[in-house]
N, C-alpha and C positions, 0 to 999 in steps of 0.2 A: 504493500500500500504506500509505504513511502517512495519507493521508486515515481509511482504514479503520480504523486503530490509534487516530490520534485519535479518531474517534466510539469504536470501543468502550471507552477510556480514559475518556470522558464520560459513558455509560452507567453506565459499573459503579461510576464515582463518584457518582452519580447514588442509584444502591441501593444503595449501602454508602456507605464513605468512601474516598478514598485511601488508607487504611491499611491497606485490600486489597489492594495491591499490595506490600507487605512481609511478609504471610502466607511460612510455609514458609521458607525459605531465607533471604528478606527479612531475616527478625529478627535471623538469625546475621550476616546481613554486616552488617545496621548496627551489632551488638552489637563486631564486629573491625573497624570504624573507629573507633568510640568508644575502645578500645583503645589503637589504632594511633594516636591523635591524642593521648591523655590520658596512656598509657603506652608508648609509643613500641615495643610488643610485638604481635607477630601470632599472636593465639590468638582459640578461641571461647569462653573462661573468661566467665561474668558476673559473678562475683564474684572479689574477693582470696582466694588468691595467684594475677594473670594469669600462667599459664606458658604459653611459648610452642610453638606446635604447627605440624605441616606438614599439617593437614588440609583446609585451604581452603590452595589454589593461590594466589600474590601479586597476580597483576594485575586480576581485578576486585576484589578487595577494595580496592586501592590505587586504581584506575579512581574507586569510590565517594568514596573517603576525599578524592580532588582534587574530586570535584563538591562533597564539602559542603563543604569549605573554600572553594570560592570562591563559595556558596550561602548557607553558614550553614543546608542545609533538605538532604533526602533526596528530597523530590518532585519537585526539576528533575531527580533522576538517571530519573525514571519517563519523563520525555519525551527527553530525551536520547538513554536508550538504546533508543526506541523509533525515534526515527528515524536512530540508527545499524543498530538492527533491519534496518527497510525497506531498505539496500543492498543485502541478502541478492537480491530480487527480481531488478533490473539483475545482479546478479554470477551469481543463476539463466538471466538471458538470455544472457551471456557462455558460458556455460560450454556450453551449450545449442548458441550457435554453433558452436562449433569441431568440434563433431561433428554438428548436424544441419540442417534447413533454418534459413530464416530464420522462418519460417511456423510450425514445431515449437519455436524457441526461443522465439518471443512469445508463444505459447499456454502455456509452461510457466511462464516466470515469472510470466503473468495467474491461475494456478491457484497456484503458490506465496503471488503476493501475496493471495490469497481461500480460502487455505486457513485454516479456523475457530481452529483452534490457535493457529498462527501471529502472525495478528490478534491472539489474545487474550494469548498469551504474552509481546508483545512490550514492555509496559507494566511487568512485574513485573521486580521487584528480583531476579533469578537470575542467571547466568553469561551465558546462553543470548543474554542481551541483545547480547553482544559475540563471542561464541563461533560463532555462526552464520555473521554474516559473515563475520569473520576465515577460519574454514575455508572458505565458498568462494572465497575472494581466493586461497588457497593451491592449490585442487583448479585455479580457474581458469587459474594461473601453470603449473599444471605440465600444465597442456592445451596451455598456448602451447607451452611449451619441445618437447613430443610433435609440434608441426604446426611449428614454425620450425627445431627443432632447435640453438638456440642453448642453450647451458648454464648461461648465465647465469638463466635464468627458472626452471630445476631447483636452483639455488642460491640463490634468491629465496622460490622455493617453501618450499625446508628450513629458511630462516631463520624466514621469519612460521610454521610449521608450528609450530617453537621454543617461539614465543608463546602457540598455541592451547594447547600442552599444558600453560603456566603461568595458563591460563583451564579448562582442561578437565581432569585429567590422562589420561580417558577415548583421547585422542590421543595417547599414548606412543608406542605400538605403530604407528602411521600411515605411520612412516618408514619402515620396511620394504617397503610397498609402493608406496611412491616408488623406491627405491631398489633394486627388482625389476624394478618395467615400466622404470627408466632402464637396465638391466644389459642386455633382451633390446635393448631402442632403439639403444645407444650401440655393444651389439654385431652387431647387424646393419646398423649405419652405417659402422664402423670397425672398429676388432679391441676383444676381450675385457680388452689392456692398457688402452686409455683406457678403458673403460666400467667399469673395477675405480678407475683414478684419478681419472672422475668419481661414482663411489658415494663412497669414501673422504671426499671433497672433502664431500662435498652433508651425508654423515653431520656430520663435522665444523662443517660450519657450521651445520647444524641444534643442536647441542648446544652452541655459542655461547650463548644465552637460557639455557640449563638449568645452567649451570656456576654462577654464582652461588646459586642457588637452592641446589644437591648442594652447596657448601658451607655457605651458612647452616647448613643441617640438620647437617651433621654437626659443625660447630663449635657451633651452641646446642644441638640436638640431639641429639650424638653419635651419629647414626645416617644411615648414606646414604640412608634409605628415602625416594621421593618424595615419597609423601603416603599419610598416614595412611589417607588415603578409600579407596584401593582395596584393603586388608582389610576398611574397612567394608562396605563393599559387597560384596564377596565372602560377609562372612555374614550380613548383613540379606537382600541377595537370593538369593544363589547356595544358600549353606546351609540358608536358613530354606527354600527354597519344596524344595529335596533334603529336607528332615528332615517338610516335609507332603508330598510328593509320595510318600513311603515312609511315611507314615500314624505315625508316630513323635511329631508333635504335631498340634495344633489348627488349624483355620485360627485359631481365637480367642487365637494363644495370644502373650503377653506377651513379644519377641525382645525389646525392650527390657531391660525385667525378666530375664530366661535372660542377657543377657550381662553384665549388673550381678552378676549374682550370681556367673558364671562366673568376674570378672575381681575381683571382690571390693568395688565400685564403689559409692557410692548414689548419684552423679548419670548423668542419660548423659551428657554429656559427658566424663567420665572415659573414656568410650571410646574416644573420639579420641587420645589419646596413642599415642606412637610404642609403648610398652612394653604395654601393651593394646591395640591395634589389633591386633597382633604376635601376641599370645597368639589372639585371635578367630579372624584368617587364620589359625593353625595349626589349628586346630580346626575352620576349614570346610573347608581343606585336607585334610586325614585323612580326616574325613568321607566326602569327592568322591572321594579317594581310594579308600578302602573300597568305595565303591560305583558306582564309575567306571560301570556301565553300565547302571544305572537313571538317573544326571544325564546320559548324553549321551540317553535315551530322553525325559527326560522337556525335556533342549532341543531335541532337534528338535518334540517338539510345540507347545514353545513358541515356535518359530519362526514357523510361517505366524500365531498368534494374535496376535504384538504387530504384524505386518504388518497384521493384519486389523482387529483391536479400534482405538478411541477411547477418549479421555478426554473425548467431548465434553461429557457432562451435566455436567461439574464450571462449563461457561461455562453452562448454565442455570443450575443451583442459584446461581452468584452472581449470575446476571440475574434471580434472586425470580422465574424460571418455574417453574409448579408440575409434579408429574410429571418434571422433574429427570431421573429415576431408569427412566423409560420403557422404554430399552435392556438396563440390568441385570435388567427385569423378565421381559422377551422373552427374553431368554437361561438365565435362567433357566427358565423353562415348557420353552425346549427340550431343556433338560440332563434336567429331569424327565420329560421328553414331554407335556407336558400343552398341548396342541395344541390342547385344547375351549375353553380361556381367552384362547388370542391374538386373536378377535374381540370377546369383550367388551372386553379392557384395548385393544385400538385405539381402539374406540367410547367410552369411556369416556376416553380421554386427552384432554386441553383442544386445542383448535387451535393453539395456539401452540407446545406441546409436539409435536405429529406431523412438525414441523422435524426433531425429534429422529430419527423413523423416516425420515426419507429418506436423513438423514447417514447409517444405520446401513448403508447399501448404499456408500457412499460409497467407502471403503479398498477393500473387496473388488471393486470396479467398479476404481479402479483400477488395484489389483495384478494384476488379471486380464490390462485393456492392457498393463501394465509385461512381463509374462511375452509376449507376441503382442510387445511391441516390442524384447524382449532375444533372442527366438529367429528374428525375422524378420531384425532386422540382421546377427546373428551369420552365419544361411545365406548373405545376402547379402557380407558384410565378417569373415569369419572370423578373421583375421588384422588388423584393425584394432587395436592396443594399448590407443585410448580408452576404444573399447566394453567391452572385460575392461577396464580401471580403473575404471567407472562401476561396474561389477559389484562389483569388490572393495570400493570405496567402499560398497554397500549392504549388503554380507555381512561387513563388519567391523563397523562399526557396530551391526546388527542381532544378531550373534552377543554382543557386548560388553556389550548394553544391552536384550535382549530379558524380562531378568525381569524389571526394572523396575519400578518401580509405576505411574510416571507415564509410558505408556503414548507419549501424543501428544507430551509434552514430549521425551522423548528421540529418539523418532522426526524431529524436526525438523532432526535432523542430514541423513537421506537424503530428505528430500523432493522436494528439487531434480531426483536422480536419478531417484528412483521418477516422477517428472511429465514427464523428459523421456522416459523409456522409453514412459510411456503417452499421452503425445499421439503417439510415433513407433509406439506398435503400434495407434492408433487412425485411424490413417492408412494402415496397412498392411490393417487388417481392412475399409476404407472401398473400396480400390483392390482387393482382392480379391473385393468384394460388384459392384464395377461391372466388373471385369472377367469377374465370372458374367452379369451380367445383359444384358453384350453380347454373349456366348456361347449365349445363350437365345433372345435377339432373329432 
């Protein structure tokens, strides 16, 4: 996988510059180590007065801030974290293990490590860099502790899980279903009291990492709130896409600008603040509220589409492939029906762009296995605990992160899962074709 990461690193620096890889997100966290370094403060302020904020989580910002000091440069962080990337693969074979052959586990990490995303994501200045693997070191630890039953590995689990959520805070909520599947484990090993004294235990030392943090904030901060990001996010995505889903605004329309003005604000960054983030969340809150049954309408439809959809044209467009945009075109025609046009804009797409229309089957091929390999094992292994946590793991994540914008990026959290289900239900639909056609014979 690194191999891969490095060429596509080379490429893209190739047609652009490295400075591609601090697009988006990039900007902000060099902008909070310059900070952290000059004024010894963690905020995304660019200019004076830096106040300090809990909107980006400590550790990769602090992760960066030690590569430039011992660099003096931002571009050894672009390799670095590429091949801290790549352990994701190995820790997708592991995890794979513990629950399915040997044969399923090496075909899923070979489609993790060559999945387009992946590759391309693993180069840029984002969270993602560190956040992937760490969560499967955690997902894999608590596979062990599930198949050895030593507690200790459930304790291990909770503590790096700790860490992801000072990389992520998207993983707050994760414990919980650690500490679910440990409750039915612990008690159907032993009685209800230890399985209460190993939750207790496991909570506790998961929240170890996070107690510093809950204090900073409320001593600079005065306020326990984790991080400011998840009211952002609740109304850039949750609110915005409830307020066009209910035809109330535009797809065109300026959230930027709507919460600048809501909050009284002229930069955005002013939104980040614990006291206007606050004000946002209440008012996507109310909102969802208000209309609680058009947002759970309009997430389940958006459930199977961030399953389905890509971001892949965004790696053409910076690969200067032309046609880019290929996929959104097609989709579009279909949304209109205009069904007379999908032959000419194929034929008329460049060859190197029609890459594009193969990826575009890509997901849907397969989620389709992942659904054949979560309902073949189940019949088989009903009662298996892993198989329900591989599950939970794909329905948390995906419920949390399915309005998104960035589509593939987020999804990189369940990929592992979704590729062991689908080599195991590609396997399942392989052995029921031959067990027809020996039946025929």
């Amino acid at each position: 996988m690194l191999a891969l990461e490095l060429a596509m690193i080379f490429v893209l620096s190739q047609k652009n510059e490295l400075n591609l890889f601090f697009k988006g997100d990039g900007y902000q966290y060099q902008g909070m180590v310059n900070n952290l370094i000059n004024y010894q403060v963690l905020t995304v302020n660019e200019k004076a007065p830096f106040l300090p904020t809990n909107f980006r989580t400590p550790i990769y910002p602090y992760w960066l801030a030690l590569i430039y000091i011992i660099f003096n440069s931002f571009i050894p962080a672009i390799f670095i974290g590429a091949v801290v990337f790549a352990i994701s693969a190995p820790l997708t074979y592991l995890i794979a293990r513990e629950l399915f052959s040997e044969k399923i586990a090496f075909i899923s990490a070979i489609l993790f490590a060559l999945e387009p995303w992946a590759v391309y994501q693993a180069g840029f200045l984002a969270a993602e860099q560190i956040f992937i693997p760490f969560l499967l070191f955690v997902i894999y630890l608590f596979c062990v502790y599930i198949k050895s039953g030593s507690a200790i590995y459930l304790y291990l689990a909770s503590f790096f899980l700790g860490f992801t959520v000072l990389i992520r805070p998207v993983n707050l909520f994760f414990i919980f279903g650690l500490i679910f599947f440990s409750i039915i484990f612990e008690t159907a090993k032993a009685h209800w009291n230890r399985a209460l004294k190993v939750a207790a235990l496991a909570i506790f030392i998961f929240s170890l990492p996070l107690i510093p943090w809950l204090i900073r904030n409320k001593i600079v901060l005065n306020s326990w709130q984790f991080s400011s990001a998840s009211n952002i996010n609740l109304y850039f995505g949750h609110y915005a896409m409830l307020e066009k889903y209910l035809g109330k605004i535009s797809d065109n329309e300026d959230m930027n600008e709507k919460a600048r003005n809501l909050i009284g604000a002229e930069k955005d960054e002013e939104t980040m603040t614990v006291k206007n983030s606050k004000i946002l969340g209440d008012v996507a809150t109310k909102e969802i509220r208000s209309n609680f049954g058009p947002y759970v309408t309009m997430s389940l439809k958006m459930f199977p589409l961030f399953l389905l959809k890509n971001s892949y044209g965004n790696i053409f467009f910076d690969l200067k492939i032309p046609n880019f945009n290929i996929q959104s075109k097609i989709r579009a025609d279909f949304a209109s029906k205009n069904f007379g046009n999908l032959p000419i804009l194929v034929k008329n797409t460049p060859l190197s762009s029609k890459f594009l229309l193969i990826l575009l089957f890509f997901w849907p091929i397969i989620i389709l296995l992942t659904l054949f390999g979560i309902f073949g094992n189940l019949k088989r292994k009903p009662a298996n605990l892993l198989l329900w946590f591989l599950i939970f793991w794909i329905l948390y994540f995906t419920v949390l992160t399915e309005l998104a914008r960035d589509i593939s990026r987020y999804k990189l959290a369940i990929n592992a899962s979704l590729f062991m289900f689908a080599v195991a239900g590609f396997y399942k639909i392989k052995n029921l074709f031959l067990t027809l056609m020996r039946k025929n014979v």
